[in-house]
N, C-alpha and C positions, 0 to 999 in steps of 0.2 A: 406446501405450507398452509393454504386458505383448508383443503384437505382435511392435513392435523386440528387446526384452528376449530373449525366446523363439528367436528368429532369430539372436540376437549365439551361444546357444549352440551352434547348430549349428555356430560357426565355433570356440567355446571348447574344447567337448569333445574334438575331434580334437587341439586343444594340450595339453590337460591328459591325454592319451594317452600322447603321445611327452617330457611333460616329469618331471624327476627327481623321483619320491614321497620315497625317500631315498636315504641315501648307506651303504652297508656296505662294513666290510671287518673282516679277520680279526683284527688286531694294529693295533695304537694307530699303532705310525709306519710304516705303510705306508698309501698313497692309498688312498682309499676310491672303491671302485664305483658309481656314479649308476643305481639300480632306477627305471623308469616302468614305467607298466600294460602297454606293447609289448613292453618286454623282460621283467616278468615275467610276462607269456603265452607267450612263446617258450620262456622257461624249462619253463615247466610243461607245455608242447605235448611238450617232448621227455621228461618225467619218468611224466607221471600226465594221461593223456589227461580222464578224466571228470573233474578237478578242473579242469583248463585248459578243459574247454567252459561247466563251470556258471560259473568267474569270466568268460570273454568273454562271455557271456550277461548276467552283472551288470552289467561294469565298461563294459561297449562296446554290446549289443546292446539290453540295457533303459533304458536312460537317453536314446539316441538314437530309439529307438523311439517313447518316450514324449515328448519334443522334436518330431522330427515329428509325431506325431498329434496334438497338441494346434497345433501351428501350423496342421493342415487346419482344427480344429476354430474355431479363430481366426480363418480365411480362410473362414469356412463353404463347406468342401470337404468336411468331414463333419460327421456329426452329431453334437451335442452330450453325446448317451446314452453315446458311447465314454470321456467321461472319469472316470469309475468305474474301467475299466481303464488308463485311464493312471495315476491315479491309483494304481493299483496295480503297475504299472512301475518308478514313482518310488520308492516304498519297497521294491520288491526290489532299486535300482540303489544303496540307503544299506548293504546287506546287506554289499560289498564295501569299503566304509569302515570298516567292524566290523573286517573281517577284515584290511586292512591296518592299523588302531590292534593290533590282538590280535599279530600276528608282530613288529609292535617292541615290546611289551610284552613279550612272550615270551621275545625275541631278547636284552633289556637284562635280561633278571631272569636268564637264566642268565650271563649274563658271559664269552661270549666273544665277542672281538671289537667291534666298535666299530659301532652305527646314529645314524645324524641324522636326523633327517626334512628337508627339500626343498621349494621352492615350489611347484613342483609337487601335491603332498599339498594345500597348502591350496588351491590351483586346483582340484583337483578334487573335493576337497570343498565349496568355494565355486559350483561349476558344479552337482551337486545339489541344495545348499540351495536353490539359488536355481530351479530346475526345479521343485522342492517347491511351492516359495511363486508362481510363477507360475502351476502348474497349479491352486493354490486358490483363487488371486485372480481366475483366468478364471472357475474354478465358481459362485465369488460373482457376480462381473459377468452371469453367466449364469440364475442364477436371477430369476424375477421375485418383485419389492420383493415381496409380499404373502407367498411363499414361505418368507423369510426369519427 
């Protein structure tokens, strides 16, 4: 089951990529803009280079990272010692969840303009938590009974 579960993300994360985190715009009645983590990496690729490599790094590179090397570890294709550092993947891949809750908090406390948050946002937050709890539940399943 954790197996399946850990696999369905590799197909998740690429959705919760391209899907709307939220929705901005500048004035109440005009259409608001649909932000996902692809566009705002694009954004920032053309803004502010080293803030665009450390969030792809979060948002794209560590959570996937961490998704396959635990499915090796799963398939024992590697070894079980790596999941200390996935383990540590997972919670640098929550880092950019901070950071997208902190720019609509931000963004609502000064008052211009209008943010929604997007299904999106909770897919991809839901696609974490649940990386989290997969990679613990493997670590469990993995130690021996005596160990515990």
């Amino acid at each position: 089951m954790l197996r399946f579960a850990n696999l369905l993300l590799l197909l998740l994360f690429p959705v919760s990529w391209f899907a709307p985190l939220l929705r901005a715009g500048l004035l109440p009645f005009f259409d608001l803009d649909e932000i996902s983590v692809v566009t705002g990496l694009q954004a920032l690729w053309e803004k502010d280079v080293a803030l665009a490599l450390l969030v792809t790094f979060l948002a794209v590179f560590a959570p996937y990272m961490k998704t396959i090397g635990l499915a090796l570890v799963q398939f024992r294709l590697a070894s079980p010692r790596i999941l200390g550092v996935l383990h540590a993947l997972g919670r640098l891949a929550m880092a950019d969840i901070f950071l997208i809750a902190l720019y609509i908090v931000l963004a609502k406390g000064v008052g211009v303009g209008r943010i929604e948050t997007a299904w999106g946002l909770y897919l991809f937050s839901a696609c974490i938590l649940a990386s989290l709890a997969i990679s613990h539940l493997t670590e469990r399943a993995r130690m021996p009974s005596r160990a515990r």
